[in-house]
C-alpha positions in Angstrom: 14.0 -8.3 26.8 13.3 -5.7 24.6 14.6 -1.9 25.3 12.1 1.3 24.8 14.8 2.2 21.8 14.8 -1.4 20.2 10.9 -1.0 19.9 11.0 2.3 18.7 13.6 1.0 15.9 10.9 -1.6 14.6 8.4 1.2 14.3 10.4 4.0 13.4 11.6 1.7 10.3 8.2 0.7 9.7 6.9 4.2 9.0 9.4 4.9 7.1 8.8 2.0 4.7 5.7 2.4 4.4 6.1 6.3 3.9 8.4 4.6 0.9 5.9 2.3 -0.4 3.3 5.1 -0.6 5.7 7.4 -2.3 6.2 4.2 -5.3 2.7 3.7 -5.4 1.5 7.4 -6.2 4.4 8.1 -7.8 3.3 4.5 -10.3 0.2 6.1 -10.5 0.9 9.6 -11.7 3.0 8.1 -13.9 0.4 6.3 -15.7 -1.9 8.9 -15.5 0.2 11.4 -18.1 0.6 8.6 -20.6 -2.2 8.6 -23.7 -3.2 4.9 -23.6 -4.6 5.6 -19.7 -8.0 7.5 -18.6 -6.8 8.2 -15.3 -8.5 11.3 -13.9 -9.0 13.0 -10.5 -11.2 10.3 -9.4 -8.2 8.3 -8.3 -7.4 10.3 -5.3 -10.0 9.1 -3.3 -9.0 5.5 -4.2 -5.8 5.7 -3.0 -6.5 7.7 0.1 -8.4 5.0 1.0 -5.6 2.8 0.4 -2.9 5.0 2.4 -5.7 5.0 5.5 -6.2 1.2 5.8 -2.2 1.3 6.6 -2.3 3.5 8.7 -4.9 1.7 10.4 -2.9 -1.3 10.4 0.8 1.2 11.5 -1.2 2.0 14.4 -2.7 -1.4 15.4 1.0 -3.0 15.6 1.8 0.0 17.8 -0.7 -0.5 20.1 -1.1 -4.4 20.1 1.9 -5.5 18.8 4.9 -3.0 19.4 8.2 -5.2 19.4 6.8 -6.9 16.0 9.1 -7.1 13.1 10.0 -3.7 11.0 10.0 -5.5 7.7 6.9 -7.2 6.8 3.8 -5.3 6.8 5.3 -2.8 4.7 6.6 -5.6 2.2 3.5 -6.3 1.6 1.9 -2.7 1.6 4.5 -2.1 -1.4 3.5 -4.9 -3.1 -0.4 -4.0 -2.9 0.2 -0.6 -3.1 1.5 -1.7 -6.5 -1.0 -4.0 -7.3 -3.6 -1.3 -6.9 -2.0 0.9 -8.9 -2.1 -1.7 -11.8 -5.7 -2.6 -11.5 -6.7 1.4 -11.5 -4.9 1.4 -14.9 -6.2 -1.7 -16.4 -9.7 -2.4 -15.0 -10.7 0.5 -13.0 -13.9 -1.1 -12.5 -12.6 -3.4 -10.2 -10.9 -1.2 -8.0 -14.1 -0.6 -5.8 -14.6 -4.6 -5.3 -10.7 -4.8 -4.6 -10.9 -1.8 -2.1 -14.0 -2.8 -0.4 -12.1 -6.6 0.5 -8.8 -4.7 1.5 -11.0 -3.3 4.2 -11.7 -6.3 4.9 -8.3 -7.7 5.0 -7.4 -5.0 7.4 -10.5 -5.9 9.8 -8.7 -9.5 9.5 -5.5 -8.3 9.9 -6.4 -6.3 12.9 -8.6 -9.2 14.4 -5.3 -11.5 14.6 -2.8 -9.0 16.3 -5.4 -7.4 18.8 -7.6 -10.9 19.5 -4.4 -13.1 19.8 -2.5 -12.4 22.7 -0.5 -15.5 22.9 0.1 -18.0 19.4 0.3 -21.3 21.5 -3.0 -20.6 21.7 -4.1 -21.6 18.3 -2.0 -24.8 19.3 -5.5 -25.8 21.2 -7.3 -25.4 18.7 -5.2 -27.3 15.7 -7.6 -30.2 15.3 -10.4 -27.6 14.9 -8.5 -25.7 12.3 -7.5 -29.1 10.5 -11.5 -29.3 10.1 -12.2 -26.4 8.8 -9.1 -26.6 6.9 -10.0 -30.0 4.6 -13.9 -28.2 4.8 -12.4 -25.4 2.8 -10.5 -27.1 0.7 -13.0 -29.2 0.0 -15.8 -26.9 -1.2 -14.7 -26.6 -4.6 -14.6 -30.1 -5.5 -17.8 -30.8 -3.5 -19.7 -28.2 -6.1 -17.5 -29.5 -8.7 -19.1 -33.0 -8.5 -22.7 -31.9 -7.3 -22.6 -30.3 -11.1 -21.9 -33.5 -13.0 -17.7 -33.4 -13.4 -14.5 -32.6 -12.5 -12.1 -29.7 -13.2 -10.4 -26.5 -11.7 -13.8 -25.1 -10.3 -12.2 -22.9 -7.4 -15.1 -20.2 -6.5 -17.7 -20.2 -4.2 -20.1 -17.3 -5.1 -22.3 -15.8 -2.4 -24.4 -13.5 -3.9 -22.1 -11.4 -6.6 -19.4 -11.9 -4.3 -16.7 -14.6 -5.6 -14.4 -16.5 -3.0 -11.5 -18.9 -2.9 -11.9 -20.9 0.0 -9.3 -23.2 -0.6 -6.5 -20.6 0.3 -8.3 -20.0 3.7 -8.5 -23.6 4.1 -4.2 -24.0 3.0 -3.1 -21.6 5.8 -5.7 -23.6 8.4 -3.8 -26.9 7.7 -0.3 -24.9 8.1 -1.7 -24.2 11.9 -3.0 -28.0 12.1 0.4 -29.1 10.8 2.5 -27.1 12.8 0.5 -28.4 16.1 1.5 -31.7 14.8 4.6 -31.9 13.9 5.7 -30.1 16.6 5.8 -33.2 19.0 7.8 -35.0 16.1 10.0 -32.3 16.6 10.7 -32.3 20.0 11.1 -36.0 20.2 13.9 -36.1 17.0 16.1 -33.6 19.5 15.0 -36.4 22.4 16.0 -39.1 19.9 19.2 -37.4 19.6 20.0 -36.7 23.0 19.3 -40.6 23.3 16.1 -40.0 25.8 14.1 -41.7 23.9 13.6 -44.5 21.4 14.2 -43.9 17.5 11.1 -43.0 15.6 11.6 -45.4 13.1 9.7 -47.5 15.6 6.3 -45.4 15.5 4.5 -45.9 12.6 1.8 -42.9 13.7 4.9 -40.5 11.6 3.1 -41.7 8.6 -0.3 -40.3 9.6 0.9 -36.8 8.2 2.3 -38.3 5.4 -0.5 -40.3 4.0 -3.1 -36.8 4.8 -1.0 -34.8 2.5 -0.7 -37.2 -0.4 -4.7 -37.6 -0.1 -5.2 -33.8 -0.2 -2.7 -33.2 -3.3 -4.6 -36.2 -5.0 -7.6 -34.4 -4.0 -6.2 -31.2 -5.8 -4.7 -32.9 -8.8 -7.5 -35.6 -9.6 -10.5 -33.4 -8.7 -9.2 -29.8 -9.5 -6.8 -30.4 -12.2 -4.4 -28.2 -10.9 -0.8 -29.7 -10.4 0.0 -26.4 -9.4 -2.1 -25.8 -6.4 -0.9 -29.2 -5.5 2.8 -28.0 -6.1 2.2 -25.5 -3.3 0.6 -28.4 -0.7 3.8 -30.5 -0.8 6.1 -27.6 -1.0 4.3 -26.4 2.6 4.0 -29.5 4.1 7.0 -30.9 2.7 9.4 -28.0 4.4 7.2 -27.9 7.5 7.9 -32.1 7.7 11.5 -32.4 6.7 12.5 -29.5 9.8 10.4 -31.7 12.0 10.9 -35.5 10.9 13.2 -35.4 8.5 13.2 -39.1 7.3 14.6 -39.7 3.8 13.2 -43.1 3.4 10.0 -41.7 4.4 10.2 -38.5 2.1 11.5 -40.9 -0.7 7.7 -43.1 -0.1 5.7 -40.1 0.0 7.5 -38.5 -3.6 6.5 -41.5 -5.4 3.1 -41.8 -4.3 2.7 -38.0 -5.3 4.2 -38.9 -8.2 2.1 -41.6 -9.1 -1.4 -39.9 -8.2 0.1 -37.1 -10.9 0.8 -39.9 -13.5 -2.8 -41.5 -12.7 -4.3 -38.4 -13.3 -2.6 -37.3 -16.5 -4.5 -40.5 -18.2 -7.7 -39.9 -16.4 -8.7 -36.5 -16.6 -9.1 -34.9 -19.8 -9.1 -31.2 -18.5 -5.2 -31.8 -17.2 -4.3 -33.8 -20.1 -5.3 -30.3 -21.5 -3.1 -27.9 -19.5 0.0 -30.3 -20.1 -0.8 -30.0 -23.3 -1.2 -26.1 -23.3 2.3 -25.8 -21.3 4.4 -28.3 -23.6 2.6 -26.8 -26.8 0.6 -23.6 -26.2 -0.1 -23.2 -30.0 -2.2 -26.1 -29.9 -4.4 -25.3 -27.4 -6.1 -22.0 -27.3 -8.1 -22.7 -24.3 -4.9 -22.7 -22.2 -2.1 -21.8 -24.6 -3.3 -18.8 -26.1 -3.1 -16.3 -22.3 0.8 -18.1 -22.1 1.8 -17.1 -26.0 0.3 -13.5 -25.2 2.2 -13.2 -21.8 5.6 -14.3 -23.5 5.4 -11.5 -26.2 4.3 -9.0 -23.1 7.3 -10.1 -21.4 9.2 -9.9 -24.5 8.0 -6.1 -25.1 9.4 -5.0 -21.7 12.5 -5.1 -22.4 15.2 -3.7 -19.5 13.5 -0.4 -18.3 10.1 -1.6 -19.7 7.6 0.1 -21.9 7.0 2.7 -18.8 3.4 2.7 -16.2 0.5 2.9 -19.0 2.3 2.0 -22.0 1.8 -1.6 -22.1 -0.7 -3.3 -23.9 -1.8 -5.1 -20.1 -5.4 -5.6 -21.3 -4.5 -8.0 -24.2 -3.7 -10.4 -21.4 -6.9 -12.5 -19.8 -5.9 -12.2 -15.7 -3.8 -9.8 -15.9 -5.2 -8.3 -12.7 -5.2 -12.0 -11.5 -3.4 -14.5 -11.6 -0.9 -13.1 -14.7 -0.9 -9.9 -12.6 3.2 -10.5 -12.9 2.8 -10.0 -17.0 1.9 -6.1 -17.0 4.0 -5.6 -14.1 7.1 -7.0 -16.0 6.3 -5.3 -19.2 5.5 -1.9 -18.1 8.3 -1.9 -15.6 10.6 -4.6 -17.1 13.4 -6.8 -16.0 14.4 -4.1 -13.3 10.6 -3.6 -11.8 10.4 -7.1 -12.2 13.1 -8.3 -10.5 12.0 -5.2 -7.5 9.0 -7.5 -7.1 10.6 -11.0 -6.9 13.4 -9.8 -4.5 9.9 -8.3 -2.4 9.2 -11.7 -2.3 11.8 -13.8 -1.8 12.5 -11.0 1.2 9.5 -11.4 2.4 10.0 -15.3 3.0 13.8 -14.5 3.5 12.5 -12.8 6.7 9.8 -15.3 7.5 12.7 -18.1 7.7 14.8 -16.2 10.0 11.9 -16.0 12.5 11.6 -19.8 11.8 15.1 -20.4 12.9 14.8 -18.0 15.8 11.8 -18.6 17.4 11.7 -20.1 20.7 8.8 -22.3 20.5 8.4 -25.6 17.8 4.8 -24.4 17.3 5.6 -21.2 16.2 9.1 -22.2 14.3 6.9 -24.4 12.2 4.4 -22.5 12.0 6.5 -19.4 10.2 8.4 -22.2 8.1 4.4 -22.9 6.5 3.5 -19.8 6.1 7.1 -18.9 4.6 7.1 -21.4 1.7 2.6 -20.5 1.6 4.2 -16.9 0.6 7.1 -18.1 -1.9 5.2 -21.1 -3.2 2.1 -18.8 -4.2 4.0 -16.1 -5.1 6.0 -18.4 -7.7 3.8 -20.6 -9.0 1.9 -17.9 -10.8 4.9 -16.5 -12.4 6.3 -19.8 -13.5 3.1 -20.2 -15.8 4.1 -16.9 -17.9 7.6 -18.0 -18.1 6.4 -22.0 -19.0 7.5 -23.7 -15.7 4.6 -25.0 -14.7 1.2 -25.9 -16.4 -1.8 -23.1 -16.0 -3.3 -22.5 -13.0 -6.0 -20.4 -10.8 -3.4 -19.6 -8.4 -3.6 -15.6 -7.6 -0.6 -13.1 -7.0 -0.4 -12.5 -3.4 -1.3 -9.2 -2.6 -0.8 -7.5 -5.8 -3.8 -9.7 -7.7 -7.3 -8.3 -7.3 -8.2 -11.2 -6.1 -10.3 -10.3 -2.9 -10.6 -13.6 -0.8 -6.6 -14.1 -1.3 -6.0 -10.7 0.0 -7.9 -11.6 2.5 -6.0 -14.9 3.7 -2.5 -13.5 3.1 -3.1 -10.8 5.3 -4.4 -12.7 8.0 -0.9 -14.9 7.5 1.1 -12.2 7.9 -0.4 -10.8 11.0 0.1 -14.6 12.5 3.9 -14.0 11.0 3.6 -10.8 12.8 2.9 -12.3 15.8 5.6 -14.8 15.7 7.8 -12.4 14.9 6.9 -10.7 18.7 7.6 -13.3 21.1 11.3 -13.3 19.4 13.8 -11.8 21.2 15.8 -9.3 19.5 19.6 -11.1 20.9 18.0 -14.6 20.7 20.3 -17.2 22.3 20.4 -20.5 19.7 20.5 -22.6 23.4 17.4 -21.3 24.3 15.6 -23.3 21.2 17.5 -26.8 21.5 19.2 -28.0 24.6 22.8 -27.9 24.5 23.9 -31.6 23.6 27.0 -32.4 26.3 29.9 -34.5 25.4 30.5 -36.5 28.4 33.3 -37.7 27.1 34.9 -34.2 27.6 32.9 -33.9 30.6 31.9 -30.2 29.4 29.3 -29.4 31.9 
């Protein structure tokens, strides 16, 4: 049980980060303001006071709804948009309205998730409903792909002037399906093991999963062209299945029908043949090639310490409030600002795998393992197109991007995170997850 001081302690170091985050964000911003390349007047301040009230907001809804919550991770992710912002006021400042206005938004969603879901086995009921809406998501953009005569990394749906990403929405819907799922898998491999039950070997409904993921990441590759999106499918479903199955003859099958969907696109679809192309030679494709060869001379021009907040040349970059959001990041604040960010990250889904391993439930242990590797995997799959480790992409920063509709979803994932991160207890016993296996043979009771 949680103590009035150990609740206090989450809060307590909440504030305080996020008193830290606001400090590096104006702070970035003031910054930026005094160099002479920027136009960055008084008109800022009501910007970010916006910005500093939607935390609060959000401080003060996780101490009313959601009190014994983990310290860490809102304000993780309030640094990391708090950055973002502070990049998109000094390279487009005629986004930050639209960006602001879906932040709201986000914060409406985040708050909707930690007051409106009292108890997370809840969404269990409603998995097959998610899985829907989910592969509905998903699908939109290759529906409207096809409806306009082709195929290709179409990934918007516009509603009025307002442009979405569904299929983000859609990835964190199939986490919550999958978790539902593969949670009985899980409980009957610790049954298996305890010899309660017959091997699963013998059920051949454990390749149900198996053959739903492979369709969706053909889906993504053949119909989007994007072998990074579908990167970030198998690297969700693939953790989320291994903790839960864990078959290596199975995982084996699965590879090399990905594989093999990848290879069958690569001589089918000229658009992909293009962004191989473009990442094994970006001179010879300016379409693609010609945002990677600008990147690596911004990364290049950073240096250590970087060129300094408003000094870089961001705006050469196409996306770099988007999905190269990384590039002015790492050239203004260099290899040291960029390294802040990807250790922001990689604590971020540091701290989402501890609840994972922690939690008392196998819906909401999988559930946090998805939306762990949904963080890492979106976070580095961007990053890896500047530095040529993966072919281009649409895939948007989370939370520093000004990407509106991703905001959106990854806030709503970390409130679920959030949630998880509640029903752990602070001392949690490891025998209160898996039975404690007996050795009769020592007769240990």
């Amino acid at each position: 049980m949680w103590t009035v001081a150990e609740v206090n302690h989450q809060r307590i170091v909440e504030l305080t980060l996020l008193l830290l985050a606001a400090f590096i964000t104006l702070t970035t911003v003031a910054v930026a303001a005094v160099a002479e390349t920027t136009d960055i007047d008084w008109v800022a301040i009501p910007y970010l006071a916006v910005l500093l009230l939607l935390w609060t907001v959000s401080h003060l809804s996780l101490r009313k709804w959601a009190p014994t919550a983990n310290g860490l991770l809102f304000p993780i992710s309030a640094l990391l948009q708090g950055i973002g912002v502070a990049f998109v006021l000094r390279i487009n400042p005629e986004l930050l309205t639209g960006h602001l206005i879906w932040s709201a938004f986000a914060t409406c969603g985040f708050i909707t998730v930690i007051a409106g879901i009292s108890d997370l086995n809840r969404l269990q009921k409603f998995q097959k409903s998610l899985g829907l809406a989910g592969l509905v998501l998903i699908s939109i953009p290759v529906v409207m792909k096809l409806i306009d005569g082709g195929i290709g990394s179409y990934r918007s749906l516009r509603i009025g002037s307002v442009a979405t990403h569904p299929g983000q929405l859609g990835t964190l819907c199939l986490i919550i399906f999958f978790a539902g799922w593969l949670a009985t898998y899980r409980s009957r491999n610790t049954a298996e093991h305890l010899g309660q039950t017959e091997p699963l070997e013998g059920d051949p409904s454990r390749f149900i999963s198996l053959i739903g993921a492979w369709l969706l990441t053909s889906i993504t590759v053949i119909f989007q062209s994007d072998v990074s999106s579908a990167f970030v499918l198998v690297a969700i479903f693939l953790s989320m299945w291994w903790v839960a199955v864990g078959r290596p003859l199975d995982l084996a099958i699965f590879l090399a029908a990905t594989i093999g969907s990848v290879l069958l696109a690569l001589t089918s679809v000229p658009e992909l043949q293009d962004r191989f192309a473009a990442w094994t030679d970006p001179w010879s494709n300016p379409q693609f090639g010609e945002v990677i060869n600008r990147s690596t001379f911004a990364l290049a021009g950073g240096g250590l310490t970087g060129t300094g907040p408003g000094e870089g040349s961001a705006d050469w970059v196409v996306g770099a409030t988007d999905q190269f959001a990384f590039i002015p990041i790492a050239e203004e604040l260099g290899f040291i600002g960029a390294s802040a960010i990807l250790s922001s990250f990689l604590l971020l889904t540091g701290v989402a795998l501890r609840l994972s391993t922690i939690a008392r439930r196998e819906f909401e242990g999988l559930s946090a393992i998805g939306i762990a590797i949904f963080f890492a995997s979106q976070a580095w799959a961007p990053i890896a197109v500047a530095l040529r480790l993966l072919p281009p992409n649409d895939i948007s920063l989370p939370f520093i991007s000004s990407n509106g509709s991703a905001l959106f979803t990854c806030s709503v994932a970390l409130a679920l995170l959030l949630k998880i991160s509640e029903t752990v207890s602070p001392k949690a016993d490891p025998t209160e997850i898996l039975p404690r296996v007996t050795s009769e043979s020592e007769g240990t009771p």
